[in-house]
Backbone atoms as SQL, in Angstrom:
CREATE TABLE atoms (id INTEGER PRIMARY KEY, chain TEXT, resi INTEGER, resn TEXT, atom TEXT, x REAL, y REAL, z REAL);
INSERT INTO atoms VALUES
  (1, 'A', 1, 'UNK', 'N', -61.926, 57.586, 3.143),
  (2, 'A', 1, 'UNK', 'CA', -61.670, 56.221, 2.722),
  (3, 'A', 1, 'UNK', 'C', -60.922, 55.489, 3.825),
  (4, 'A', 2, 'UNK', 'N', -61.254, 54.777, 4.230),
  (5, 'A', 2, 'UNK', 'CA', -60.536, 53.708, 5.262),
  (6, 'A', 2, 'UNK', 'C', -59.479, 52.876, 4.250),
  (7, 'A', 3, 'UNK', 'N', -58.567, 52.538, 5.110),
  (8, 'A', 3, 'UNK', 'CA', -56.931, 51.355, 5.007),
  (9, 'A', 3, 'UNK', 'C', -56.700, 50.769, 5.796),
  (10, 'A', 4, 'UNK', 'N', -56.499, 49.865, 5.774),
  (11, 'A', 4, 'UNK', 'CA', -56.486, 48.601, 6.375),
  (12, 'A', 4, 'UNK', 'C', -55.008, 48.198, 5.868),
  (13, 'A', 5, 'UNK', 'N', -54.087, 48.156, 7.340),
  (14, 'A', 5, 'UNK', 'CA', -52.536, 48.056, 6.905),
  (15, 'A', 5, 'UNK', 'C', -52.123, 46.315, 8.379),
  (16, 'A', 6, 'UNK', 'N', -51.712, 46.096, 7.244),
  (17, 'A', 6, 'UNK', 'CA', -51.015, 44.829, 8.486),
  (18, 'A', 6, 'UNK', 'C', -49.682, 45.128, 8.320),
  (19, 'A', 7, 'UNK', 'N', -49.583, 45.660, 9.620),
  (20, 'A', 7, 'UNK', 'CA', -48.149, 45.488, 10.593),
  (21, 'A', 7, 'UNK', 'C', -47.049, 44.788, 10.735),
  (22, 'A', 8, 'UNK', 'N', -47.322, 43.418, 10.629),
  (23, 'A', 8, 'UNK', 'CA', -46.678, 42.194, 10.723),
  (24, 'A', 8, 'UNK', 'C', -46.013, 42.394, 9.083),
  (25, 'A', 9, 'UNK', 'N', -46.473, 42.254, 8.388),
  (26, 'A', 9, 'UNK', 'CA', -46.199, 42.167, 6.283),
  (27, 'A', 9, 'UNK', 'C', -45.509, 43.631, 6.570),
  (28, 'A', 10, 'UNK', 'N', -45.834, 44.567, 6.896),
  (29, 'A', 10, 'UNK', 'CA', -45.266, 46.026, 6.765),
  (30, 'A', 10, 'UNK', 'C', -43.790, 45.579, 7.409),
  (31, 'A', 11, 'UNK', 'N', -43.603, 45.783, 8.466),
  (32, 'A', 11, 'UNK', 'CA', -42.157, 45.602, 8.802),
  (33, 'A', 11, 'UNK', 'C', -41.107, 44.201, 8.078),
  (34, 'A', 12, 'UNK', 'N', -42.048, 42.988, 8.306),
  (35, 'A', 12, 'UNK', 'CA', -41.325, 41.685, 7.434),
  (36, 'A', 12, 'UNK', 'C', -40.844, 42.177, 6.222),
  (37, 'A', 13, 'UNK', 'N', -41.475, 43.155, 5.214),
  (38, 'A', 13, 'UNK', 'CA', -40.863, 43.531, 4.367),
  (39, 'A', 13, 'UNK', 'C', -39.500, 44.505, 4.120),
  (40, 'A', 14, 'UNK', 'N', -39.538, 45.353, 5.196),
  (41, 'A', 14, 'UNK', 'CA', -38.604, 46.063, 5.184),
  (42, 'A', 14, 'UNK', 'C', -37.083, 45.526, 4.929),
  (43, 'A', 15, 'UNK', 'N', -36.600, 45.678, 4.092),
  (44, 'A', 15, 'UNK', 'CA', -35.226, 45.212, 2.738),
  (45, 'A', 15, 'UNK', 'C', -33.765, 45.206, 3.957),
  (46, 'A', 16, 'UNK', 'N', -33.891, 46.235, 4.963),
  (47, 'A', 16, 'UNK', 'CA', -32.729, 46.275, 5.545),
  (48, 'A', 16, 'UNK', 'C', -33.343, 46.928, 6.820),
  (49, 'A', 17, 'UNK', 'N', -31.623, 47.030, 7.784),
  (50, 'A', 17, 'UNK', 'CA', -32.361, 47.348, 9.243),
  (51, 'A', 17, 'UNK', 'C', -32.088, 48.875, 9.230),
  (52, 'A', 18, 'UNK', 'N', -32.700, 49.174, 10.358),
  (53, 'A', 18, 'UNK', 'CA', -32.726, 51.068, 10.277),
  (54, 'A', 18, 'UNK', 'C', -33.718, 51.838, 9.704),
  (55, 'A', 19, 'UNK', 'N', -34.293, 51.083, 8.653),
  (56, 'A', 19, 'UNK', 'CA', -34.772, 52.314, 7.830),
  (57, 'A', 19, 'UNK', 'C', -36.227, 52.108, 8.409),
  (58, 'A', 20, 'UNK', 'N', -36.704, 53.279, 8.815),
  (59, 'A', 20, 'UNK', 'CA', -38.385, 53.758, 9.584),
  (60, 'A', 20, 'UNK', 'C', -39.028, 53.975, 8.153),
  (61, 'A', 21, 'UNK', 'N', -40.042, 53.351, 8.098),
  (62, 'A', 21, 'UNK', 'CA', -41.028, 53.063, 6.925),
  (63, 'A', 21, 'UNK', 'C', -42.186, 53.537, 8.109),
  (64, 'A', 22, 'UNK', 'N', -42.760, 54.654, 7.425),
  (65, 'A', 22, 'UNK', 'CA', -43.344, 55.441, 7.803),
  (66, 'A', 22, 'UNK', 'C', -44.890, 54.770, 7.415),
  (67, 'A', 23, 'UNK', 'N', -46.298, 53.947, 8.149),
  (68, 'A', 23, 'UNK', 'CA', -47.076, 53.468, 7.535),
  (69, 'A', 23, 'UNK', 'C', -48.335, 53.699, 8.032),
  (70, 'A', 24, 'UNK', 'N', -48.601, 54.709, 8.763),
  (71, 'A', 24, 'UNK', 'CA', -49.889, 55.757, 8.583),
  (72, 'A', 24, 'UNK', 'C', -49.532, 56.649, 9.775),
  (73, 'A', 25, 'UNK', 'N', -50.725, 57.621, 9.646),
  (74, 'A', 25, 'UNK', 'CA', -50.714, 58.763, 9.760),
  (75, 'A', 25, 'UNK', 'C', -51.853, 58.704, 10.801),
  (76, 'A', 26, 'UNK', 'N', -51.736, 59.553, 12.164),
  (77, 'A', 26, 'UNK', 'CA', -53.040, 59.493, 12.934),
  (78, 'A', 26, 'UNK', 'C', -53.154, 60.414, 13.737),
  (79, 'A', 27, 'UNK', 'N', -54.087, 61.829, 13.076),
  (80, 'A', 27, 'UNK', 'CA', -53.987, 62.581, 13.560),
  (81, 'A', 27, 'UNK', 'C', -52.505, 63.579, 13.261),
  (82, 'A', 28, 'UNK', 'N', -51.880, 64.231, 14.204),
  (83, 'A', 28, 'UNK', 'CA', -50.584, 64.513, 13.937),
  (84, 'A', 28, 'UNK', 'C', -49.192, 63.476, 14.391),
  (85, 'A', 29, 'UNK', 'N', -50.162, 62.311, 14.508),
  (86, 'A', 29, 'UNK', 'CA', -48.833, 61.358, 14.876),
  (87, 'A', 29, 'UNK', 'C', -48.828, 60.349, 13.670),
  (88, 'A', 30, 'UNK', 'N', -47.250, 59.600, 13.480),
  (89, 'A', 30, 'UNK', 'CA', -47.043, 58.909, 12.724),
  (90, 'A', 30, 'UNK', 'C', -46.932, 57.722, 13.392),
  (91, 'A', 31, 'UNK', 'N', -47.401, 56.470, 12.537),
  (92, 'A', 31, 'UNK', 'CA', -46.743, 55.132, 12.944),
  (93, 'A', 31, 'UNK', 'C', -45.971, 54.848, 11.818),
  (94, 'A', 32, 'UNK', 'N', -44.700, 54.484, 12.484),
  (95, 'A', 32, 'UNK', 'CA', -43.568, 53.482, 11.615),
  (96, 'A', 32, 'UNK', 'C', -42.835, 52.251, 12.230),
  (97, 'A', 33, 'UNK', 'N', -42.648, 51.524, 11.485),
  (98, 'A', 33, 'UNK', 'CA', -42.260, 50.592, 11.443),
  (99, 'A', 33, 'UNK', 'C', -40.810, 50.487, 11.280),
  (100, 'A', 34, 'UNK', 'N', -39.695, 49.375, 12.328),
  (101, 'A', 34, 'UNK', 'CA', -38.257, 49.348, 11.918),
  (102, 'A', 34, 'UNK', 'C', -37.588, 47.996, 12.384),
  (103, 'A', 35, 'UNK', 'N', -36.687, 47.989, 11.800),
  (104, 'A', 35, 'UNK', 'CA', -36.047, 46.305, 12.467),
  (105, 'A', 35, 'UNK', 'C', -34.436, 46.732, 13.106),
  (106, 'A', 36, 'UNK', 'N', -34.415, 46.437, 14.143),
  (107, 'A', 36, 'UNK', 'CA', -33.010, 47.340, 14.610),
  (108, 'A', 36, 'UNK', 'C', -32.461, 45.776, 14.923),
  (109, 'A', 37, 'UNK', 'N', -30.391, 45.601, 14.776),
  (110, 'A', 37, 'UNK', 'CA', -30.472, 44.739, 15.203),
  (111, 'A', 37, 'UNK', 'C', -28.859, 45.342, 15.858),
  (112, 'A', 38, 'UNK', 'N', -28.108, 45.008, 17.068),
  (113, 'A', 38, 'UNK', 'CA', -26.903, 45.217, 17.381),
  (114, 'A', 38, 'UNK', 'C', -26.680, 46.593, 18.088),
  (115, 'A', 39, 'UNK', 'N', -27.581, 47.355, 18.239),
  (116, 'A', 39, 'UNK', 'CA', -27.685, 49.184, 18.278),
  (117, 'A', 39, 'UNK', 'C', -28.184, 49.776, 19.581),
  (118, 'A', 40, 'UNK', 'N', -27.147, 50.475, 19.991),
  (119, 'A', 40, 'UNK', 'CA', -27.732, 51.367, 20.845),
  (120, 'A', 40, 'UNK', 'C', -27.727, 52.843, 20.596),
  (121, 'A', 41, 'UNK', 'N', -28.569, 53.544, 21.034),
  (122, 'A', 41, 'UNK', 'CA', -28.790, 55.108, 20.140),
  (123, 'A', 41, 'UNK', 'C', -27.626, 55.877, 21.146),
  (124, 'A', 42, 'UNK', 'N', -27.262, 57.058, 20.937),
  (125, 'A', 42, 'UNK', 'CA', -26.955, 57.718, 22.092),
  (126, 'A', 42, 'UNK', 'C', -28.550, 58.791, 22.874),
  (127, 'A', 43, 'UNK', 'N', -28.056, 58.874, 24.205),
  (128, 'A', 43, 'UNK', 'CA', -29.403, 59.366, 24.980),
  (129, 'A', 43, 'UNK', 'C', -29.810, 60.982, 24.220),
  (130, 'A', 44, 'UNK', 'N', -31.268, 60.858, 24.294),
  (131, 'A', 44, 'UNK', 'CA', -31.764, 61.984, 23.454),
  (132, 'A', 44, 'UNK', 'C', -33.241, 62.290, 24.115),
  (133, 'A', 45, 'UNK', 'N', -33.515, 63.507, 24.091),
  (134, 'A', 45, 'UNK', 'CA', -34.854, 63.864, 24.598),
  (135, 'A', 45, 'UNK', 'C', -36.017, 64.437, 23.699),
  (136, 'A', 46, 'UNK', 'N', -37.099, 64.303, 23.165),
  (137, 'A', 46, 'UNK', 'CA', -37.927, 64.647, 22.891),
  (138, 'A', 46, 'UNK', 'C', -38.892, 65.923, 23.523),
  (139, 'A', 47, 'UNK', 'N', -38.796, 66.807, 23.163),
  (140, 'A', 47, 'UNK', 'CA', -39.101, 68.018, 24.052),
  (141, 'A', 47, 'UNK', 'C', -40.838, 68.245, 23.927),
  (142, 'A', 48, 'UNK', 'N', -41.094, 67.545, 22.837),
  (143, 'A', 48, 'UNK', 'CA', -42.427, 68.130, 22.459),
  (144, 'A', 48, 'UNK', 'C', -43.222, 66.754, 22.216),
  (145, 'A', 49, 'UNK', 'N', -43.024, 65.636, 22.222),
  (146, 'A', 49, 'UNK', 'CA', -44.172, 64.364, 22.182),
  (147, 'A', 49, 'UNK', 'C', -43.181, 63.508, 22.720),
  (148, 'A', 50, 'UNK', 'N', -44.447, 62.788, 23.483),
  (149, 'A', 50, 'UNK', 'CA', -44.288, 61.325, 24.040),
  (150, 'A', 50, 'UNK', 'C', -43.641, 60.282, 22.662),
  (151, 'A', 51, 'UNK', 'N', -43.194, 59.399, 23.303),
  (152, 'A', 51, 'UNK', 'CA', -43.342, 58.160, 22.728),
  (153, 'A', 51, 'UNK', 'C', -42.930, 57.002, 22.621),
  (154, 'A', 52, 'UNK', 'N', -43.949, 56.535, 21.633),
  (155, 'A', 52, 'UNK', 'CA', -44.380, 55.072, 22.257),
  (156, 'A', 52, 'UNK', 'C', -43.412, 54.071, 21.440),
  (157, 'A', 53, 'UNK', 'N', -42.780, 52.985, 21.868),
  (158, 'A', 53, 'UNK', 'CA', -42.253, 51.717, 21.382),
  (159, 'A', 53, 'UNK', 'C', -42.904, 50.556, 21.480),
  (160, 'A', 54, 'UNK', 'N', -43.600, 49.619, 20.369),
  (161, 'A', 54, 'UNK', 'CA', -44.067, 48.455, 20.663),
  (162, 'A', 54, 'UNK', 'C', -43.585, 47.044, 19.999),
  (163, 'A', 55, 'UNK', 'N', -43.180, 45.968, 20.993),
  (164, 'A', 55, 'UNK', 'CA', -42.235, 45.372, 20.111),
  (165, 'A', 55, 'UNK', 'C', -43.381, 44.715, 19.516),
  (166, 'A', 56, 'UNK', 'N', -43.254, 44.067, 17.873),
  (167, 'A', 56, 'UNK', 'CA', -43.956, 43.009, 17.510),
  (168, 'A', 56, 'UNK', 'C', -43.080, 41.902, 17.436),
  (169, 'A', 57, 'UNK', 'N', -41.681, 41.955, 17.494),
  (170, 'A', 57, 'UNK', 'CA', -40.905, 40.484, 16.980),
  (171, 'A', 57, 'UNK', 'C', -39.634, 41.134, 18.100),
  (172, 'A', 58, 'UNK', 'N', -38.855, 40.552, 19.037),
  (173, 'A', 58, 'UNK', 'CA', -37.864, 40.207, 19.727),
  (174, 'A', 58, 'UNK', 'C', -38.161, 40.880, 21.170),
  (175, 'A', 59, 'UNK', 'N', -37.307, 41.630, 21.649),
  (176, 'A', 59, 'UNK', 'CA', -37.006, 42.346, 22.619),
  (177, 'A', 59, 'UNK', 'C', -35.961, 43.483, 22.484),
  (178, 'A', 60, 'UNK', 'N', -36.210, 44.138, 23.623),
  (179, 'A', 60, 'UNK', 'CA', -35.291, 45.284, 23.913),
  (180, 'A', 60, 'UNK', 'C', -35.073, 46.208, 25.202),
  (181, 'A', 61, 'UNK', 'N', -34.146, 46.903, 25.406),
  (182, 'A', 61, 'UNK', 'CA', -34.440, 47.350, 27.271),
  (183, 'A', 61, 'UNK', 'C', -34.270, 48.952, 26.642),
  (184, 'A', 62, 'UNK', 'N', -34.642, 49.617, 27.384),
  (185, 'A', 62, 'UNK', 'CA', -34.603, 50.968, 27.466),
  (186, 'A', 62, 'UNK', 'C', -34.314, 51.362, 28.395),
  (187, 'A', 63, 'UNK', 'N', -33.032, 52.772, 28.454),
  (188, 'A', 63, 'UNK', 'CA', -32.625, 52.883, 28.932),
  (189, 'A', 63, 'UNK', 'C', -32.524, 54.772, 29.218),
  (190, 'A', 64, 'UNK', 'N', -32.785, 54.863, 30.792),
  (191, 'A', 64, 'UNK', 'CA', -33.425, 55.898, 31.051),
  (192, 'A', 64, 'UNK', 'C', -32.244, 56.530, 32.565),
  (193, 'A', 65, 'UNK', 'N', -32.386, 57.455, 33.294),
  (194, 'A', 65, 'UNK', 'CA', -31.785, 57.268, 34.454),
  (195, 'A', 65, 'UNK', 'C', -32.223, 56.420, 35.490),
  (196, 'A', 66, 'UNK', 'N', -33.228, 56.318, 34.776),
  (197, 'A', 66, 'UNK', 'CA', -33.611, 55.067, 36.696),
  (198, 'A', 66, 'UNK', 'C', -33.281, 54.163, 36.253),
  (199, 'A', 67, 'UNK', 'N', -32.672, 53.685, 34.730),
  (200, 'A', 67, 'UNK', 'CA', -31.707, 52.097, 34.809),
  (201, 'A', 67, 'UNK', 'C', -32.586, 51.735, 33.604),
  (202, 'A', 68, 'UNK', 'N', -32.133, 50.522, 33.114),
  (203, 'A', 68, 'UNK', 'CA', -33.178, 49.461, 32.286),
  (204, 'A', 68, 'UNK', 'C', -34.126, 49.169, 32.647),
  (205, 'A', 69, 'UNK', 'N', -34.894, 48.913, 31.230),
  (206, 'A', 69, 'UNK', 'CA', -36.505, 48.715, 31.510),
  (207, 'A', 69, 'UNK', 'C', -36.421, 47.612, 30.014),
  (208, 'A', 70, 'UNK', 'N', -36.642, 46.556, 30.487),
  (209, 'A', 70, 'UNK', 'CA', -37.041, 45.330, 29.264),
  (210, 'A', 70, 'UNK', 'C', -38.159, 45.376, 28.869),
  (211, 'A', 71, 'UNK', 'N', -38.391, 45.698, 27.490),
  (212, 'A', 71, 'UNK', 'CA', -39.417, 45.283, 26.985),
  (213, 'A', 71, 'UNK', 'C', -39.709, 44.037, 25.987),
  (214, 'A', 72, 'UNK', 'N', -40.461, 43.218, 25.840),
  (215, 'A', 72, 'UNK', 'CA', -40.618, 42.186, 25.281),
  (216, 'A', 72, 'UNK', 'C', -41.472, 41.981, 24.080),
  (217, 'A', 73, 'UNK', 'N', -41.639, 40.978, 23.687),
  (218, 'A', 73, 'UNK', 'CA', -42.464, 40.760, 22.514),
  (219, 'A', 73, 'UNK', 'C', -44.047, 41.031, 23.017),
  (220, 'A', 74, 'UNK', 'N', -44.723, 41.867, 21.969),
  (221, 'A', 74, 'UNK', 'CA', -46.067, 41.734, 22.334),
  (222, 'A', 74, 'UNK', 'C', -46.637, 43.488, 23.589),
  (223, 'A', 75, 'UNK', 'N', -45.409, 43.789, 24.121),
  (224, 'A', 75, 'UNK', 'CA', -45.467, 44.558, 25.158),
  (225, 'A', 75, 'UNK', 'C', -45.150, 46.438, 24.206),
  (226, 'A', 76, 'UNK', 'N', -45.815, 47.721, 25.128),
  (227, 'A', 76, 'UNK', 'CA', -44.814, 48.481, 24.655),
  (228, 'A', 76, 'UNK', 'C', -44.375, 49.459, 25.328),
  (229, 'A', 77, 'UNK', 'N', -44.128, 50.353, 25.561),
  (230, 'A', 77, 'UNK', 'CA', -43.425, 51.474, 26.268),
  (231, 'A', 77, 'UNK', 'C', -43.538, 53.161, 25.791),
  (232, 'A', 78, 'UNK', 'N', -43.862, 53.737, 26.397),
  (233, 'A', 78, 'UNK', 'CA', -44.228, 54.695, 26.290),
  (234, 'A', 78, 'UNK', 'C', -43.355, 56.114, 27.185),
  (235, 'A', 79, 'UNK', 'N', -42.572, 56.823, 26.503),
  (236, 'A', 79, 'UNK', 'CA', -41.425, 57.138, 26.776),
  (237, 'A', 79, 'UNK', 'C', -41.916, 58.716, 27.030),
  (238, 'A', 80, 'UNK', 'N', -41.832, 59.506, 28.042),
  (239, 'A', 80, 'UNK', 'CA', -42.744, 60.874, 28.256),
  (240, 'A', 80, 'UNK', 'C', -41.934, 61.915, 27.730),
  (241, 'A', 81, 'UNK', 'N', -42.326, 62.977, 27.101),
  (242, 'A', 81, 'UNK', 'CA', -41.695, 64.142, 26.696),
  (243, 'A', 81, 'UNK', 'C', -40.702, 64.481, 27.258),
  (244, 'A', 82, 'UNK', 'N', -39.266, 65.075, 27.451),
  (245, 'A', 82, 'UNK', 'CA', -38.337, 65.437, 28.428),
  (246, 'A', 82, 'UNK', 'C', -37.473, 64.540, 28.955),
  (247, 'A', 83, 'UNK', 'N', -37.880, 63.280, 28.322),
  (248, 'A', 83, 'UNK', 'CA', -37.600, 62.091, 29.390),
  (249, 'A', 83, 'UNK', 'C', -36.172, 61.686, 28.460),
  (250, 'A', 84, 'UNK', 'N', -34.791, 61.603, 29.159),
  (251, 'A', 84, 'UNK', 'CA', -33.407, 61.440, 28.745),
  (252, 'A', 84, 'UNK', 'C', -33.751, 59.606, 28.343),
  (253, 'A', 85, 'UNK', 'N', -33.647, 59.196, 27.034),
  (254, 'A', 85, 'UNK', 'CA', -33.700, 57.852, 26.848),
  (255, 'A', 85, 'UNK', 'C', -33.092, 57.423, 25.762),
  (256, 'A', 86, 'UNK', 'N', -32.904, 56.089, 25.559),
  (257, 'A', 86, 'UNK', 'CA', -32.041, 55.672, 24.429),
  (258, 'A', 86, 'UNK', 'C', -32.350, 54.117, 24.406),
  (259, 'A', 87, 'UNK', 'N', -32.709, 53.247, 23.034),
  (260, 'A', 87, 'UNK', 'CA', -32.694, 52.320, 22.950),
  (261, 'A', 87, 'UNK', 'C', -31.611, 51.179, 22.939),
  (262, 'A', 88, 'UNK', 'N', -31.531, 49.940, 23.597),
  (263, 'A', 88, 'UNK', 'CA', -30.604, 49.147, 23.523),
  (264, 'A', 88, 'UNK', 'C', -30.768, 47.712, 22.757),
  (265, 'A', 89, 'UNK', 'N', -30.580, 47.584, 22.023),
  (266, 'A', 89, 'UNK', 'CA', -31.347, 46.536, 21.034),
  (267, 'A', 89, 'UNK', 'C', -29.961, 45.566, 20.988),
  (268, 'A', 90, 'UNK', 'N', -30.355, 44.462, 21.083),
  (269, 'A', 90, 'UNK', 'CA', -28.943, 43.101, 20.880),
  (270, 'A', 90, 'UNK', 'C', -29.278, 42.616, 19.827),
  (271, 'A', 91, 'UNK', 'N', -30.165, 40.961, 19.747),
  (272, 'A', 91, 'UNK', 'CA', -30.796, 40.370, 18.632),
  (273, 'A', 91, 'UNK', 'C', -32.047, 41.156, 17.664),
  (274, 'A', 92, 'UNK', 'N', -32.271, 40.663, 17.085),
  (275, 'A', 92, 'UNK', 'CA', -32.936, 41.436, 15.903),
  (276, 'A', 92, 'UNK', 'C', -34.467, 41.457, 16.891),
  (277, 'A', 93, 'UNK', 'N', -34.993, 43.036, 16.502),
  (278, 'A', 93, 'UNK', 'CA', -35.939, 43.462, 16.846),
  (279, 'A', 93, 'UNK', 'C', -37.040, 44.003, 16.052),
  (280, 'A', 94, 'UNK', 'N', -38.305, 43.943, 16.141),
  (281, 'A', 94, 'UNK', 'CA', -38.952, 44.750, 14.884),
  (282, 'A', 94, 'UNK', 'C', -39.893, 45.228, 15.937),
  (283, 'A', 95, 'UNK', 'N', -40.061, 46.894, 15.526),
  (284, 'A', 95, 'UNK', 'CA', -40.901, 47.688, 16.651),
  (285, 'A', 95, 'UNK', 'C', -41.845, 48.300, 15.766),
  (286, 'A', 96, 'UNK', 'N', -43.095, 48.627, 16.023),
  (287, 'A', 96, 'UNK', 'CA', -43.568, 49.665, 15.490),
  (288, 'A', 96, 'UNK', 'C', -43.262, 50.886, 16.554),
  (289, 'A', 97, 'UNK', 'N', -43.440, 52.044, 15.918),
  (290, 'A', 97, 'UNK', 'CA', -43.305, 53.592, 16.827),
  (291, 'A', 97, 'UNK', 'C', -44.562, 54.397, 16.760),
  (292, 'A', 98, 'UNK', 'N', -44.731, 54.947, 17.640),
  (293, 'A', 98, 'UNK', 'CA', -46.003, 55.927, 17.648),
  (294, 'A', 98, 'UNK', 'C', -45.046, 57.291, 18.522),
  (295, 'A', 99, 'UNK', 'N', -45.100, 58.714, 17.343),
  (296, 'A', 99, 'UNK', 'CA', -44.864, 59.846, 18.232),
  (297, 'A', 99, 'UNK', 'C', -45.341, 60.949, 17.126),
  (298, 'A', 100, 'UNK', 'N', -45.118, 61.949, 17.651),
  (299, 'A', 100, 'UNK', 'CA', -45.871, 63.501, 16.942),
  (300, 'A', 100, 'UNK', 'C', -45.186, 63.327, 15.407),
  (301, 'A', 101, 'UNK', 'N', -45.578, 64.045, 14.455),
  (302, 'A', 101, 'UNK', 'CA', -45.067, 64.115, 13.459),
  (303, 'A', 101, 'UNK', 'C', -43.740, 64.870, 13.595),
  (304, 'A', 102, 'UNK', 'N', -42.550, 64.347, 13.156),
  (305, 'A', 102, 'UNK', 'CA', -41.196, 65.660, 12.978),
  (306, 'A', 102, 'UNK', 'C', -40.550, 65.227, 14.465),
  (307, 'A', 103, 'UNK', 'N', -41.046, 64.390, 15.349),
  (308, 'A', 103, 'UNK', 'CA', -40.359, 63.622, 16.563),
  (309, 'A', 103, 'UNK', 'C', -38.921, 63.332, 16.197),
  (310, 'A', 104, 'UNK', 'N', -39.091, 62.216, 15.194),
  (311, 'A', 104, 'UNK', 'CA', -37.759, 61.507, 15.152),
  (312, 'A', 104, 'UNK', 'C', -36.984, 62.025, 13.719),
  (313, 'A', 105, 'UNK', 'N', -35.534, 62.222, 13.932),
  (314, 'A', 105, 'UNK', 'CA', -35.147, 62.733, 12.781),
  (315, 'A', 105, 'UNK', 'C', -34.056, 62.007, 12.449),
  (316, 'A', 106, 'UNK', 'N', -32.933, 62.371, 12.017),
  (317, 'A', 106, 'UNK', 'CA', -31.757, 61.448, 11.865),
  (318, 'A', 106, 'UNK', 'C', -30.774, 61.621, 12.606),
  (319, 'A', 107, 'UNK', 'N', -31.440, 62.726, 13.306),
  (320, 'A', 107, 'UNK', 'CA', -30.124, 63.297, 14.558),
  (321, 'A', 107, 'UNK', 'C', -30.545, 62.328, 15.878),
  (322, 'A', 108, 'UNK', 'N', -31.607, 61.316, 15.961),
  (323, 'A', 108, 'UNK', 'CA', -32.043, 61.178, 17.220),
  (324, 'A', 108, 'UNK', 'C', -32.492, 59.216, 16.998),
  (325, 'A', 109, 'UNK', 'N', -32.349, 59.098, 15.868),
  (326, 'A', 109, 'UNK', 'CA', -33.017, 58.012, 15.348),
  (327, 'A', 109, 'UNK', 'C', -32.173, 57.137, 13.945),
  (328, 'A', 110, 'UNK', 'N', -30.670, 57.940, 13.854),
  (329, 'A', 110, 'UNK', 'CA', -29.836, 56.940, 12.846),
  (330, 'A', 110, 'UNK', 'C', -30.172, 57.765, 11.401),
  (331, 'A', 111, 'UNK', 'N', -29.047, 57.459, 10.742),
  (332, 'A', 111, 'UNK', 'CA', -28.520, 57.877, 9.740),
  (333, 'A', 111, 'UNK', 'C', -29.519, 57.966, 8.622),
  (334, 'A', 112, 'UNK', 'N', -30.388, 56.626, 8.628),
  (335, 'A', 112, 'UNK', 'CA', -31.195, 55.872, 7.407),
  (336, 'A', 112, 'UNK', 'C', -32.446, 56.784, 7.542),
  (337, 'A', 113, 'UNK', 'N', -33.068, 57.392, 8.288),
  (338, 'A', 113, 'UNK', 'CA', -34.608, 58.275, 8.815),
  (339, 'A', 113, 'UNK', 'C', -35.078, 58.571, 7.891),
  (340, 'A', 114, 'UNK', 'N', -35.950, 58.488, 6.787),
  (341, 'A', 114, 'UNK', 'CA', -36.380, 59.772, 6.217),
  (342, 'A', 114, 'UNK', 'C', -37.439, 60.342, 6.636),
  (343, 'A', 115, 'UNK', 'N', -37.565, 61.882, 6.183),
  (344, 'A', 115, 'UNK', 'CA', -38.680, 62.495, 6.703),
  (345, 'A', 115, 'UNK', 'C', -39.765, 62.277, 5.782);
């Protein structure tokens, strides 16, 4: 059966910031949806999947050892396995995420995560 999910209504809805609303499934990767606003993570590595950040609504820089990397509305980023990184978010942001299933947990991604 095919679904047909809009992105834009998926995150606009989301009630508060933080919480990853998990809104399909592809393959063994998940896409979710989040609205971060004021937050920076502490640096964390992903040992076993890439992944991807795409903003749909603000901006944000990422932050890696070779320094900041801005990403913008419309744009996304794609963060490689191993790779020491951490998000820096100011004004309100809404991203979707693409990474392996069991990637992000609450140790790496905030308090609110569910699995």
């Amino acid at each position: 059966m095919l679904t047909k999910v809009n992105v834009v209504s998926e995150v606009n809805a989301l009630g508060q910031l933080f919480v990853y609303k998990k809104i399909a499934r592809l393959n063994e990767h998940v896409l979710s949806v989040v609205q971060v606003e004021n937050r920076t993570l502490d640096f964390h590595v992903h040992d076993l999947s890439d992944e991807l950040f795409y903003v749909i609504e603000g901006s944000f820089e990422l932050e890696t050892k070779e320094g900041l990397t801005k990403v913008n509305q419309g744009e996304f980023i794609i963060v490689p396995r191993n790779t020491p990184h951490r998000p820096v978010v100011g004004k309100l942001t809404k991203f979707l995420m693409i990474e392996l299933e069991g990637t992000l947990n609450k140790e790496n991604s905030g308090d609110l995560y569910e699995d």
